[in-house]
mmCIF file as Biopython writes it, N, C-alpha, C and O atoms, coordinates in Angstrom:
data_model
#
loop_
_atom_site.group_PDB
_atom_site.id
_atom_site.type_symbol
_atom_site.label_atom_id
_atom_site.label_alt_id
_atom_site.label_comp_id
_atom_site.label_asym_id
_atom_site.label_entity_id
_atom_site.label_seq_id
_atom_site.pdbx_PDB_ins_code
_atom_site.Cartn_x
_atom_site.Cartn_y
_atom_site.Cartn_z
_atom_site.occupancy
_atom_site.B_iso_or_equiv
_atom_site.auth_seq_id
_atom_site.auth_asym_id
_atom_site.pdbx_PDB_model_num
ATOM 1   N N  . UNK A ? 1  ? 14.719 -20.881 -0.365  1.0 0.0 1  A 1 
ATOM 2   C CA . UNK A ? 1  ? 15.219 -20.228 0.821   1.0 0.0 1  A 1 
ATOM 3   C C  . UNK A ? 1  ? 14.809 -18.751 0.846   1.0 0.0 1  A 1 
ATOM 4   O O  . UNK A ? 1  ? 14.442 -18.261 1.914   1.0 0.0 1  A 1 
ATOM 5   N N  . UNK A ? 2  ? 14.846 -18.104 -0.136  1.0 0.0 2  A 1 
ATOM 6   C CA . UNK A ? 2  ? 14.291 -16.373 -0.278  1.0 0.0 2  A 1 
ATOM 7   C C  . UNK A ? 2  ? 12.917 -16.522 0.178   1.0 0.0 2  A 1 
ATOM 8   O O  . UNK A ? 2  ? 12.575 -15.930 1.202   1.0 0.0 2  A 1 
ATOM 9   N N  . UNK A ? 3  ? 11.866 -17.444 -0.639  1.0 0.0 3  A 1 
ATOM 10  C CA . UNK A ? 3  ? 10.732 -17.601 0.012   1.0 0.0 3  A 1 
ATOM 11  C C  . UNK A ? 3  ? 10.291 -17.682 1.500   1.0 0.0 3  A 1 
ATOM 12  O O  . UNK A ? 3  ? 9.233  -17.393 2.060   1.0 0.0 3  A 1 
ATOM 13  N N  . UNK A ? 4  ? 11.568 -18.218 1.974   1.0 0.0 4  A 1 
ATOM 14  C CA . UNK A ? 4  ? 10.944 -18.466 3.097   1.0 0.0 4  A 1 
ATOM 15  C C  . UNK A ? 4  ? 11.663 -17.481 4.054   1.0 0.0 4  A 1 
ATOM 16  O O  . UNK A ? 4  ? 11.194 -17.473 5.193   1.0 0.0 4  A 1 
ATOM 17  N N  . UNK A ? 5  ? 12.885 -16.506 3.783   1.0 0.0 5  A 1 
ATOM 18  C CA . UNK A ? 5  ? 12.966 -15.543 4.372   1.0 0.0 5  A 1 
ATOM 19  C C  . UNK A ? 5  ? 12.123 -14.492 4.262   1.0 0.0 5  A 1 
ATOM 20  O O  . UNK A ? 5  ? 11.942 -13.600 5.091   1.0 0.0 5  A 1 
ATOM 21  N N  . UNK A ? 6  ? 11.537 -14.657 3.041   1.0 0.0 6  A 1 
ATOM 22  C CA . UNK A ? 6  ? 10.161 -13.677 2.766   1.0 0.0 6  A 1 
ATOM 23  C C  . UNK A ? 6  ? 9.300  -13.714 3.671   1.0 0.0 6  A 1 
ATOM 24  O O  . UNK A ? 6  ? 9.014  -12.728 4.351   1.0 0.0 6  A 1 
ATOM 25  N N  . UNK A ? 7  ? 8.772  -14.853 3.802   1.0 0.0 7  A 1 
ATOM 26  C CA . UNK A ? 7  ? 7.798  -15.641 4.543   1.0 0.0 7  A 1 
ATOM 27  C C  . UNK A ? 7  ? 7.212  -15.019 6.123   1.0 0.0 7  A 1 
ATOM 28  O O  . UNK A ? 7  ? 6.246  -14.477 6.660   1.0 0.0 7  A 1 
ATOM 29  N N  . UNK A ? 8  ? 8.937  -15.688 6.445   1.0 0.0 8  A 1 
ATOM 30  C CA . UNK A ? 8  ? 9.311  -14.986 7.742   1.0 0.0 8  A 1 
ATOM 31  C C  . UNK A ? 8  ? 9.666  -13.671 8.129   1.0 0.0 8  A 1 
ATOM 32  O O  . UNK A ? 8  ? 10.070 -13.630 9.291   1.0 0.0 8  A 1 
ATOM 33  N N  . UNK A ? 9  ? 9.658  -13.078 7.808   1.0 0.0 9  A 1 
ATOM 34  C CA . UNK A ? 9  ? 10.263 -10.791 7.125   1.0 0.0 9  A 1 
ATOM 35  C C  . UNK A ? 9  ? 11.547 -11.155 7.759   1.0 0.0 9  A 1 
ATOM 36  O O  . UNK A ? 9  ? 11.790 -11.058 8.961   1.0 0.0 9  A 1 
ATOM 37  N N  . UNK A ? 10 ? 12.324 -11.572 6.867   1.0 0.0 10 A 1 
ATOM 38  C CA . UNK A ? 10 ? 14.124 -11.529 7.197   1.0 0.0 10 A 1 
ATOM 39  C C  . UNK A ? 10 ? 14.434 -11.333 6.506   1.0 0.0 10 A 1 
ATOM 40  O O  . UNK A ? 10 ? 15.585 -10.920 6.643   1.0 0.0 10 A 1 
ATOM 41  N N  . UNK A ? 11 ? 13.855 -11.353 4.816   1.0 0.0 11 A 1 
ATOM 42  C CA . UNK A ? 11 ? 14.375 -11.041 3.798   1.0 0.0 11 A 1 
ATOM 43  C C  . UNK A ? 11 ? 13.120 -10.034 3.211   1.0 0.0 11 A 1 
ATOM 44  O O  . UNK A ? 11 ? 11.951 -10.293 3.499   1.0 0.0 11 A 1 
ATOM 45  N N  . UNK A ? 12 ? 13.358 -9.261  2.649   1.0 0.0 12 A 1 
ATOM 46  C CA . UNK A ? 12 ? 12.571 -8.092  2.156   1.0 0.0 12 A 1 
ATOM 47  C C  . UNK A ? 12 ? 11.968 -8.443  0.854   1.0 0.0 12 A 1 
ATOM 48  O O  . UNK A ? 12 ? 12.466 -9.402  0.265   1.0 0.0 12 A 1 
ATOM 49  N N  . UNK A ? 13 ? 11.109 -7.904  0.382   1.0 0.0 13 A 1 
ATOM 50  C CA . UNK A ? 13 ? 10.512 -8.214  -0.999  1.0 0.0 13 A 1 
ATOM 51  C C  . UNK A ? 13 ? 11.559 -7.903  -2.224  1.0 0.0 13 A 1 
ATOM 52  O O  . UNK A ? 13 ? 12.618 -7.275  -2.222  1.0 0.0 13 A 1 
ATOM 53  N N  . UNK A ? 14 ? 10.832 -8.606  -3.301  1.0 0.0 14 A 1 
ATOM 54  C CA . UNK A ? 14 ? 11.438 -8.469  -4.239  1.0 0.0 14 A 1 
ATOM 55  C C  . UNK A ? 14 ? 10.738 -10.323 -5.167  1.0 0.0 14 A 1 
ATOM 56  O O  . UNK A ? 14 ? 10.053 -11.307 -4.888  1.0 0.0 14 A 1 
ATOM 57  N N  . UNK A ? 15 ? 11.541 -9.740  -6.313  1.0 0.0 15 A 1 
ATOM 58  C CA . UNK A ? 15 ? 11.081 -11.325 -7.039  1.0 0.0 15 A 1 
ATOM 59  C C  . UNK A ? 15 ? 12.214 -12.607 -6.440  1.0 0.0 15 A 1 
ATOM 60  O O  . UNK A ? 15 ? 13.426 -12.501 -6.627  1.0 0.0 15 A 1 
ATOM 61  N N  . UNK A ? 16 ? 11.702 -13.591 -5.835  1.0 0.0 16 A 1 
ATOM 62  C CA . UNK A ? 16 ? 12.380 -14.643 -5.488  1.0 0.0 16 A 1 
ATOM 63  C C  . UNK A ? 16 ? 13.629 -15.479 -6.447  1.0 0.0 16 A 1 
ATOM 64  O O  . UNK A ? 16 ? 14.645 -16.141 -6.235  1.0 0.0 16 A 1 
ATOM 65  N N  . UNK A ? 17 ? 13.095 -15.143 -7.230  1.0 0.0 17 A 1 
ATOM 66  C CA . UNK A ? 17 ? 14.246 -16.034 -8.316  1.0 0.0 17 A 1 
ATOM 67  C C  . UNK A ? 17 ? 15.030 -15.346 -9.110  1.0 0.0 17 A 1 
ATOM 68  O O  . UNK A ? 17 ? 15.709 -15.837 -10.012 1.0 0.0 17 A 1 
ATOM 69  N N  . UNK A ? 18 ? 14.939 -13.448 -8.626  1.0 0.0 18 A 1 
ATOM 70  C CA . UNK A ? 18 ? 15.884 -12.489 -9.387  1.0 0.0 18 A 1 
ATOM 71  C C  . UNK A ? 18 ? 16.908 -12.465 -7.618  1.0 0.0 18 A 1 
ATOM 72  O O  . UNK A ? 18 ? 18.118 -12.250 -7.685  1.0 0.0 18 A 1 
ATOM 73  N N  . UNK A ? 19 ? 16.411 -12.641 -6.564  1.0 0.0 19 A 1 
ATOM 74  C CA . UNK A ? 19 ? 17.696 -12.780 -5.388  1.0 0.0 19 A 1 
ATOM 75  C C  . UNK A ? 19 ? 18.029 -13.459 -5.543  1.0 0.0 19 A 1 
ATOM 76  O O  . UNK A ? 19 ? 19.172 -13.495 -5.999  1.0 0.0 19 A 1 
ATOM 77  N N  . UNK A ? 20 ? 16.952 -15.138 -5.173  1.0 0.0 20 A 1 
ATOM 78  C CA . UNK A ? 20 ? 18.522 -16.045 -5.657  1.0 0.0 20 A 1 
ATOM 79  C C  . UNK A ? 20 ? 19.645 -16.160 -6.546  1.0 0.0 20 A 1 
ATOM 80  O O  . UNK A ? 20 ? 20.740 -16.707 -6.413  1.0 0.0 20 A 1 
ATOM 81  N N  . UNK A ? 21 ? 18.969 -15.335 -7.744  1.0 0.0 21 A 1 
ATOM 82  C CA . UNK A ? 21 ? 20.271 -14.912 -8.818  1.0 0.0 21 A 1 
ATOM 83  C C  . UNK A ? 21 ? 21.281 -14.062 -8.368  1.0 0.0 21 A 1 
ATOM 84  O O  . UNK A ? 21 ? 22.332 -14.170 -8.999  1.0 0.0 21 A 1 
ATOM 85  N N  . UNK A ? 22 ? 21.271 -13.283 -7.499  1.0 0.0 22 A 1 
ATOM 86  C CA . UNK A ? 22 ? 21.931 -12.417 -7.154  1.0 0.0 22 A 1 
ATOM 87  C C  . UNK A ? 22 ? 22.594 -13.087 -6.223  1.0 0.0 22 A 1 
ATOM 88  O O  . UNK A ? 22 ? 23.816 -12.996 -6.339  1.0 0.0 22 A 1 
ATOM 89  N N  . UNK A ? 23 ? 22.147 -13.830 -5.199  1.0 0.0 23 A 1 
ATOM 90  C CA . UNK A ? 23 ? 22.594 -14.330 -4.021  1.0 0.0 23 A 1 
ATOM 91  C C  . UNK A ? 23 ? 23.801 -15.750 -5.168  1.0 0.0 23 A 1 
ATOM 92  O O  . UNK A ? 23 ? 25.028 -15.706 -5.254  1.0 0.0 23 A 1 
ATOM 93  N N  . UNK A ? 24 ? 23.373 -16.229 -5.474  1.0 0.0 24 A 1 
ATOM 94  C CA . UNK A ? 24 ? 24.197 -17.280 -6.539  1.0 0.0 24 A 1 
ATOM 95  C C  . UNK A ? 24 ? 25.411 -16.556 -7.080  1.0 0.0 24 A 1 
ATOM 96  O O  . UNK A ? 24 ? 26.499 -17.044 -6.772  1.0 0.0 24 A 1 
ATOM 97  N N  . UNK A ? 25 ? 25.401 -15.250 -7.991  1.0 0.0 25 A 1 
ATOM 98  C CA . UNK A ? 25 ? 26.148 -14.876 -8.302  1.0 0.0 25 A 1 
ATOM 99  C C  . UNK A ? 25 ? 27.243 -14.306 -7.617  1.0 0.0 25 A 1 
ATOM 100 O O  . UNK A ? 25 ? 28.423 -14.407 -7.952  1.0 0.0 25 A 1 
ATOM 101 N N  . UNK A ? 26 ? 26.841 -13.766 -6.746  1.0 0.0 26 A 1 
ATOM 102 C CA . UNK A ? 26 ? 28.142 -13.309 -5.389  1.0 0.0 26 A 1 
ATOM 103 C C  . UNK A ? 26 ? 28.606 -14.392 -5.018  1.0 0.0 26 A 1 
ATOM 104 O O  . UNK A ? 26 ? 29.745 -14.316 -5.480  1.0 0.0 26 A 1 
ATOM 105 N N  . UNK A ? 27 ? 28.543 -15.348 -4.514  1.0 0.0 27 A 1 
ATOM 106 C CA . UNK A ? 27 ? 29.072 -16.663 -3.982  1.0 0.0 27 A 1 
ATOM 107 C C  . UNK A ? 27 ? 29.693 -17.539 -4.743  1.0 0.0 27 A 1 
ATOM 108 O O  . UNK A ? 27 ? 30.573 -18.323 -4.389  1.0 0.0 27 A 1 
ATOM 109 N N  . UNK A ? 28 ? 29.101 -17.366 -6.093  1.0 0.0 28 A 1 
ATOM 110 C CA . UNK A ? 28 ? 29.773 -18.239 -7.262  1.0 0.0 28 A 1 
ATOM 111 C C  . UNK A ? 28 ? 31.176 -17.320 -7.622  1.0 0.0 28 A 1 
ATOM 112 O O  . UNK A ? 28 ? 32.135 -17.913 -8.115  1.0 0.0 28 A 1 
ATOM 113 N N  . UNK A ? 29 ? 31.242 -16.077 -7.396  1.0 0.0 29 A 1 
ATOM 114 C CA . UNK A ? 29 ? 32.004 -15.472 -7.818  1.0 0.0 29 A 1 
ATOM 115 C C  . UNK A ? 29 ? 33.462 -15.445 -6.739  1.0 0.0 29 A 1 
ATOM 116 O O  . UNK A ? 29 ? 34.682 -15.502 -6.891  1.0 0.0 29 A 1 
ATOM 117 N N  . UNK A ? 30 ? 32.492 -15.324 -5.603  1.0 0.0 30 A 1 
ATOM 118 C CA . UNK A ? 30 ? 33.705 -15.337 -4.345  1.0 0.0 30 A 1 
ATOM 119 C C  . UNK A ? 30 ? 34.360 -16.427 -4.638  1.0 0.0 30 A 1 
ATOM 120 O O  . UNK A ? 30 ? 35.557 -16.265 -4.873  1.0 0.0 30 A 1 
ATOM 121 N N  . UNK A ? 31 ? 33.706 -18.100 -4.730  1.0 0.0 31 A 1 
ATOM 122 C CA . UNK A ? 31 ? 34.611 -19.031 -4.556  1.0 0.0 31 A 1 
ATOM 123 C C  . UNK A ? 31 ? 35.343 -19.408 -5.901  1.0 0.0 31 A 1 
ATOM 124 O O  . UNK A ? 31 ? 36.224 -20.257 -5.768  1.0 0.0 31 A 1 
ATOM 125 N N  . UNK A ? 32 ? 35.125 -18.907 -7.212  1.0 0.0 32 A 1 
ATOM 126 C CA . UNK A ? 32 ? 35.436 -18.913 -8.169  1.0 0.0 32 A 1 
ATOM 127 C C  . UNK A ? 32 ? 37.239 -17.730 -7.804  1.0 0.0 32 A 1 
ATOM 128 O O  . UNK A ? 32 ? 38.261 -18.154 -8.344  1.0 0.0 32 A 1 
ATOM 129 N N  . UNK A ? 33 ? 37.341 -16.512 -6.998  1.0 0.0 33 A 1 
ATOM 130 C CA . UNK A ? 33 ? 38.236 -15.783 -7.174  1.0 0.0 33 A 1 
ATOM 131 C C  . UNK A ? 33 ? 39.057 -16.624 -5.928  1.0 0.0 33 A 1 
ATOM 132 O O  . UNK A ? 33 ? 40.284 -16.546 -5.873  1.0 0.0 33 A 1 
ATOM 133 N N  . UNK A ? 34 ? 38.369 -17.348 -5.036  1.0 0.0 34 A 1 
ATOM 134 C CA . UNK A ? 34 ? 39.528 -17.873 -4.049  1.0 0.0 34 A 1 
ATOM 135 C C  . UNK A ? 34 ? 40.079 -19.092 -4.353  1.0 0.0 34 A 1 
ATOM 136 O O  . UNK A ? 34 ? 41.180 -19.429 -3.919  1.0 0.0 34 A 1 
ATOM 137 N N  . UNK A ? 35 ? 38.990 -20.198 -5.495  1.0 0.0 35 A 1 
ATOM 138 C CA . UNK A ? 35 ? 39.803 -21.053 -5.905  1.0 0.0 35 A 1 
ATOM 139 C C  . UNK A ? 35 ? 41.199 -20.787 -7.212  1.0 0.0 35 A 1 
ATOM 140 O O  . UNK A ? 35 ? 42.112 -21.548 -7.534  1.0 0.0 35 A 1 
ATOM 141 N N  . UNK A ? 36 ? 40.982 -19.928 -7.521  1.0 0.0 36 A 1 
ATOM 142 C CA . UNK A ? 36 ? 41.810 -19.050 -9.011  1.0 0.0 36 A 1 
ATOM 143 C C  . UNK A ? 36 ? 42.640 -18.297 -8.220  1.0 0.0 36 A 1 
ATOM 144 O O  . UNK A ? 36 ? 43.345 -17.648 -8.992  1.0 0.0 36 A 1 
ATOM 145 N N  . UNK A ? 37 ? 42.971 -18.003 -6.898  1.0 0.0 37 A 1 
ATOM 146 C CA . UNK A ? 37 ? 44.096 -17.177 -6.300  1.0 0.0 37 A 1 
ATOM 147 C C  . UNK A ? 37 ? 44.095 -15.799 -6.100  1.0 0.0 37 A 1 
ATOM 148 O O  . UNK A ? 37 ? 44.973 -15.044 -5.684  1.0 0.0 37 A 1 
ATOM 149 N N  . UNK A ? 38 ? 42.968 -15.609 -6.466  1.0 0.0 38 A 1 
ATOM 150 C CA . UNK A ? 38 ? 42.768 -13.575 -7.012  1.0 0.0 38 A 1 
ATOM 151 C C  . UNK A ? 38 ? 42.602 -13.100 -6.122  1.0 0.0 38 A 1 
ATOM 152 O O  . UNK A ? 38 ? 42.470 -11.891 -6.312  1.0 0.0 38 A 1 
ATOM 153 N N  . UNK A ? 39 ? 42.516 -13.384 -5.086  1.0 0.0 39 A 1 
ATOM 154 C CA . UNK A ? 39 ? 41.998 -12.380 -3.545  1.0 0.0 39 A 1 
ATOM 155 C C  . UNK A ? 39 ? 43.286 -12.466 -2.816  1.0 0.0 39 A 1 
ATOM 156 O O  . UNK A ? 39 ? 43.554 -13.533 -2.263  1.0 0.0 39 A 1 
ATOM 157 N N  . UNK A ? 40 ? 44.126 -11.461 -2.745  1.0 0.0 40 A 1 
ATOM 158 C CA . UNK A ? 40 ? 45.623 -11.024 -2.048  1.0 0.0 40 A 1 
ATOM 159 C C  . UNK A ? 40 ? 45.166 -11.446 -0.759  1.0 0.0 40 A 1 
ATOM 160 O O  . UNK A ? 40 ? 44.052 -11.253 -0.273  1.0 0.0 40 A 1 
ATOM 161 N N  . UNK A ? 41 ? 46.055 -11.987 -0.303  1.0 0.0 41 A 1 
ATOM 162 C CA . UNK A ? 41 ? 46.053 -11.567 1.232   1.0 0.0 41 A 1 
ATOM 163 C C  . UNK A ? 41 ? 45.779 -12.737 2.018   1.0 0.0 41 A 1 
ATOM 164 O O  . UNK A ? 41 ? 46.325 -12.929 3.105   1.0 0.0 41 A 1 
ATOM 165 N N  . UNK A ? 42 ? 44.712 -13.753 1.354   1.0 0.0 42 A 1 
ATOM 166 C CA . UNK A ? 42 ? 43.778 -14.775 2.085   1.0 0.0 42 A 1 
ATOM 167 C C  . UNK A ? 42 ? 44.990 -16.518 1.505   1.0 0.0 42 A 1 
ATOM 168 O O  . UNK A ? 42 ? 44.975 -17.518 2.223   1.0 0.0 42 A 1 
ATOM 169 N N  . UNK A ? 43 ? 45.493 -16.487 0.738   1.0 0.0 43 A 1 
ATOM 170 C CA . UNK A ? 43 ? 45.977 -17.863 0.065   1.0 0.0 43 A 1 
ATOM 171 C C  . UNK A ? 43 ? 46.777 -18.531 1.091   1.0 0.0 43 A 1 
ATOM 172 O O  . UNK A ? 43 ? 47.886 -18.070 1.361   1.0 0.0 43 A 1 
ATOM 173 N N  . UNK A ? 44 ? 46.331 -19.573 1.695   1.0 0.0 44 A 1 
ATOM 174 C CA . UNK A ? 44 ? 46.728 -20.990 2.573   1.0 0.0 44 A 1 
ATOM 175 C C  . UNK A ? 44 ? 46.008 -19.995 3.957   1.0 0.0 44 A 1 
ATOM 176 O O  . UNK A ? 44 ? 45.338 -20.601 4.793   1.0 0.0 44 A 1 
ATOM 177 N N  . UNK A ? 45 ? 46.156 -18.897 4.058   1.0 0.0 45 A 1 
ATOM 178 C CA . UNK A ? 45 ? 45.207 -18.336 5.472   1.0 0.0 45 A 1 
ATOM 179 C C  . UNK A ? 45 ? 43.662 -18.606 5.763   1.0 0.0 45 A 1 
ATOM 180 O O  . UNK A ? 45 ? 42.802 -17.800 5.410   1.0 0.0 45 A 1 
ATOM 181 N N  . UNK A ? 46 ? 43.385 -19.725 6.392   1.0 0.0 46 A 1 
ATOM 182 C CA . UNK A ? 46 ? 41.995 -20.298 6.832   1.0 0.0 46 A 1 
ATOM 183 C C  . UNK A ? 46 ? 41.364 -19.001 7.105   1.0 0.0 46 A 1 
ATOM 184 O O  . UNK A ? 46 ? 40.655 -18.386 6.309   1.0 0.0 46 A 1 
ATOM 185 N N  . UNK A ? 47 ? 41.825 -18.463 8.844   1.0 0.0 47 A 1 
ATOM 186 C CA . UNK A ? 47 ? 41.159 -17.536 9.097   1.0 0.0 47 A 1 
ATOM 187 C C  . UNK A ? 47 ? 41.057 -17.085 8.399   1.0 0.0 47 A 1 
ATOM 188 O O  . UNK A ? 47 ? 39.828 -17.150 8.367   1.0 0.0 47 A 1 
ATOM 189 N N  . UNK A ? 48 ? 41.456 -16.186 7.070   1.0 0.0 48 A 1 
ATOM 190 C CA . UNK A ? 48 ? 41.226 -14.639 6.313   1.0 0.0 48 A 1 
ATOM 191 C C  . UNK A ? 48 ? 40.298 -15.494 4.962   1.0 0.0 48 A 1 
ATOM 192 O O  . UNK A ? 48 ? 39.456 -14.999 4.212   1.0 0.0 48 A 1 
ATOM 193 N N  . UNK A ? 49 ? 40.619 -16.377 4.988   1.0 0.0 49 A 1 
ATOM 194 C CA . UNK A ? 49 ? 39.309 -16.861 4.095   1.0 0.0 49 A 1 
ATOM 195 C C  . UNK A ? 49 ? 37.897 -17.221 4.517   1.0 0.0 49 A 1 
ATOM 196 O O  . UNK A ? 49 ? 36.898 -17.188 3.798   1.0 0.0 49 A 1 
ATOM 197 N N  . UNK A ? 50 ? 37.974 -17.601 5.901   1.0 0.0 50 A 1 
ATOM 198 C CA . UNK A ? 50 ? 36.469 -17.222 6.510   1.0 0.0 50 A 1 
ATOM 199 C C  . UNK A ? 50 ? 36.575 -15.921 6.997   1.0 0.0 50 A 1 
ATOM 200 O O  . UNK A ? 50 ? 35.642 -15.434 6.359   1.0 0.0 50 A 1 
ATOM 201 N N  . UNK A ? 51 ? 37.048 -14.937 7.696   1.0 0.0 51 A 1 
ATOM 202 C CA . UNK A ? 51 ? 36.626 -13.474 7.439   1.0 0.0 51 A 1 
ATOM 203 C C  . UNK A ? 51 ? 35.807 -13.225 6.711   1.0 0.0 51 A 1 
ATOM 204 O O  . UNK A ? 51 ? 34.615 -12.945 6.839   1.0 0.0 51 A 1 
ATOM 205 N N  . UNK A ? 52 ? 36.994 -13.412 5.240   1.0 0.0 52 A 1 
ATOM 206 C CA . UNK A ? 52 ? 36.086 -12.951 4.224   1.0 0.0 52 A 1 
ATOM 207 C C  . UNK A ? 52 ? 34.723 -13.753 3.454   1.0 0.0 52 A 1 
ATOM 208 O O  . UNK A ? 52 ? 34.086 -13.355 2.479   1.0 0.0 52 A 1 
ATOM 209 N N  . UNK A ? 53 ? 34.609 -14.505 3.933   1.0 0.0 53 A 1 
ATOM 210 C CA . UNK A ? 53 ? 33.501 -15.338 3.540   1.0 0.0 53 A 1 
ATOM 211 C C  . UNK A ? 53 ? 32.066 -14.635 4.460   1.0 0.0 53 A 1 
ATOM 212 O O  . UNK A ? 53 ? 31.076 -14.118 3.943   1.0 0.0 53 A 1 
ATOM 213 N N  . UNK A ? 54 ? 32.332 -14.810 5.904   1.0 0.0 54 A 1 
ATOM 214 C CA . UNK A ? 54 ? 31.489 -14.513 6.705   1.0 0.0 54 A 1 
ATOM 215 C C  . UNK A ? 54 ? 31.658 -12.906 6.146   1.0 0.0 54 A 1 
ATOM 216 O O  . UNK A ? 54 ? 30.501 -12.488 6.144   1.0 0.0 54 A 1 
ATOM 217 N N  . UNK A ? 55 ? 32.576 -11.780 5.660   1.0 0.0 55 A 1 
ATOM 218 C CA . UNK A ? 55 ? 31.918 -10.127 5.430   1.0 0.0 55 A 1 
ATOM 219 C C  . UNK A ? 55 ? 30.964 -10.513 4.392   1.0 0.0 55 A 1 
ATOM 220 O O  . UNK A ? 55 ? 29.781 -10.231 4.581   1.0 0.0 55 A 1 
ATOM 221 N N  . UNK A ? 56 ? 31.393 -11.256 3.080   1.0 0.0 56 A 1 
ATOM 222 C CA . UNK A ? 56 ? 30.648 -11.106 1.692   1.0 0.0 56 A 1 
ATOM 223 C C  . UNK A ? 56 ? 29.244 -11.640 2.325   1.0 0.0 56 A 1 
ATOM 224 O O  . UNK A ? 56 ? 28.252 -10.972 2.035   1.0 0.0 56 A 1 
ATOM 225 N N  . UNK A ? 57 ? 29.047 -12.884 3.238   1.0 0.0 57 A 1 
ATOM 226 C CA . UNK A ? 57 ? 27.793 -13.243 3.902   1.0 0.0 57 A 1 
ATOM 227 C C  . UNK A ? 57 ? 26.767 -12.427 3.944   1.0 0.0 57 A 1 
ATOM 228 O O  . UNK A ? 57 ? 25.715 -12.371 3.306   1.0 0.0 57 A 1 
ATOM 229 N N  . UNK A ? 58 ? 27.466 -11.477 5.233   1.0 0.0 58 A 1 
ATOM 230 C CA . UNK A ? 58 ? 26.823 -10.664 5.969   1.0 0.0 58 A 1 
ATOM 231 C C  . UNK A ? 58 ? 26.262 -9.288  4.995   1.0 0.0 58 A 1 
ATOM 232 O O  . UNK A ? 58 ? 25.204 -8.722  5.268   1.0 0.0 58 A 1 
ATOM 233 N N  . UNK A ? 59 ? 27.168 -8.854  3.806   1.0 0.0 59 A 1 
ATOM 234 C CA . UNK A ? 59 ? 26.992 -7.924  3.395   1.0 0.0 59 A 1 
ATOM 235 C C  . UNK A ? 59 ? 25.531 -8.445  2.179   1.0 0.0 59 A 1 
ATOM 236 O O  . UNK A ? 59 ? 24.462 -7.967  1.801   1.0 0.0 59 A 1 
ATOM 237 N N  . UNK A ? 60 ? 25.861 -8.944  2.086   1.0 0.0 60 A 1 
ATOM 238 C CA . UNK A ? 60 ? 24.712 -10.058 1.040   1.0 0.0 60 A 1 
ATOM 239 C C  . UNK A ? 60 ? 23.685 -9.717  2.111   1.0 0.0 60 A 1 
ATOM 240 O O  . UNK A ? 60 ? 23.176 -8.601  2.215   1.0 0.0 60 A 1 
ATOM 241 N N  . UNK A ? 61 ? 23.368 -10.937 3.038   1.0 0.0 61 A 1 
ATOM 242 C CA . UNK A ? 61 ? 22.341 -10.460 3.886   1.0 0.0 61 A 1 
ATOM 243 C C  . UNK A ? 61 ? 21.754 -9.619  4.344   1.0 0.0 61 A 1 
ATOM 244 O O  . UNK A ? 61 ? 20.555 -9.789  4.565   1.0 0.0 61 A 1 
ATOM 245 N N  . UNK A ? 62 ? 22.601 -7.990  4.761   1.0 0.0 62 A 1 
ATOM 246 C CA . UNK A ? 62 ? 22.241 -6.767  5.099   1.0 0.0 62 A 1 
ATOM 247 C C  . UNK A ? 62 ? 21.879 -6.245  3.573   1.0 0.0 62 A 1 
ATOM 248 O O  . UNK A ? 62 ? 21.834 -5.022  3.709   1.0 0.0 62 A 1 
ATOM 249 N N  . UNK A ? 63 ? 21.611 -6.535  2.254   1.0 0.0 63 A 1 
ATOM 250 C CA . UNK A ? 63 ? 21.228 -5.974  1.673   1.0 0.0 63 A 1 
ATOM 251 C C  . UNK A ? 63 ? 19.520 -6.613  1.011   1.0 0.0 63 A 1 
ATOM 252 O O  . UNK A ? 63 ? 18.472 -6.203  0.513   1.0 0.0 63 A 1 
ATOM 253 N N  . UNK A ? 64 ? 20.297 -8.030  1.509   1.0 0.0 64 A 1 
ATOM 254 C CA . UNK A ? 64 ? 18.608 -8.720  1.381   1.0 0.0 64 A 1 
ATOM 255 C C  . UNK A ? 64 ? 17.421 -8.499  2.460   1.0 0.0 64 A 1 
ATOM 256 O O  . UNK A ? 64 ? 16.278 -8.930  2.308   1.0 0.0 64 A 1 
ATOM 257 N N  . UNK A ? 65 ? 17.912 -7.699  3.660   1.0 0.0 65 A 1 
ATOM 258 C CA . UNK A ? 65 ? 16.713 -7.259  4.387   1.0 0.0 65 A 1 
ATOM 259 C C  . UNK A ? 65 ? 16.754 -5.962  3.820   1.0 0.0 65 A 1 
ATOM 260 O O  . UNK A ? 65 ? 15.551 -5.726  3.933   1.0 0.0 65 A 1 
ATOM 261 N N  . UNK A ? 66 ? 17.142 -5.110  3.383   1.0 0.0 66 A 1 
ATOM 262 C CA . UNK A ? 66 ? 17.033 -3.553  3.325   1.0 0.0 66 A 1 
ATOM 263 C C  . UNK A ? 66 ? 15.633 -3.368  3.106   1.0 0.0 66 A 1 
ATOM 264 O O  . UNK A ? 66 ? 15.221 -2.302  3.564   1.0 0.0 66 A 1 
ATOM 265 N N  . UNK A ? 67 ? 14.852 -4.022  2.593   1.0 0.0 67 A 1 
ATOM 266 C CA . UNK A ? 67 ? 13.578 -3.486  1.979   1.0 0.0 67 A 1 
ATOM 267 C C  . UNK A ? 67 ? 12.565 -3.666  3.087   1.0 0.0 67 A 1 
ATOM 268 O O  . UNK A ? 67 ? 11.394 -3.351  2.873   1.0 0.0 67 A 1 
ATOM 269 N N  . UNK A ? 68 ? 12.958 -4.178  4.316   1.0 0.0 68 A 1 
ATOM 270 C CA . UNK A ? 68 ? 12.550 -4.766  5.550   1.0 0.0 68 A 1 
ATOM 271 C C  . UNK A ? 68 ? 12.262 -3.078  6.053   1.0 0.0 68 A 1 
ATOM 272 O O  . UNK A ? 68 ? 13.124 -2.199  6.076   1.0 0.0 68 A 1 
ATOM 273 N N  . UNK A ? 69 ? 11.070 -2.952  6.366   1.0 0.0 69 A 1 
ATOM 274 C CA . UNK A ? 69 ? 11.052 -1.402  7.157   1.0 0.0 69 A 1 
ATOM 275 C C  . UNK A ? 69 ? 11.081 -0.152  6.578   1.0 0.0 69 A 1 
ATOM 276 O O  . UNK A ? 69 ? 10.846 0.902   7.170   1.0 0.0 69 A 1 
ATOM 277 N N  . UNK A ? 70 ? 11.473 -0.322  5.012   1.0 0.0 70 A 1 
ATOM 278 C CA . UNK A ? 70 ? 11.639 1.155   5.198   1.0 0.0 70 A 1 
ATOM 279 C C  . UNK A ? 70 ? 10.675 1.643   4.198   1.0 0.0 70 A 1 
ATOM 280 O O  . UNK A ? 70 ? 10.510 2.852   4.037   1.0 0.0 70 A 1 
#
């Protein structure tokens, strides 16, 4: 999938299999702290658990284009 945001310039350079590590590790980590209870605020709240799913997304993503342009 990095490859092919590469591919397409949606995702910025870099080594492909050091983002997906990165991209793996944020996500493994998010659903690792919401299945374990650790995130205040979100427990039995759908909405506030996609909130926060869709910010960590987005913030992931806005950092995988950064290299896009500049």
């Amino acid at each position: 999938m990095i490859e092919c945001g590469q591919a397409g310039q949606t995702i910025g350079p870099g080594d492909p299999a050091s983002l997906a590590t990165v991209v793996w590790a944020q996500l493994h980590g998010l659903t690792m702290l919401l299945i374990e209870d650790q995130i205040m605020g979100v427990k039995g709240d759908g909405q506030a658990v996609d909130h926060l799913v869709v910010q960590c997304v987005g913030t992931l993503y806005d950092g995988l284009r950064a290299g896009i342009g500049g």
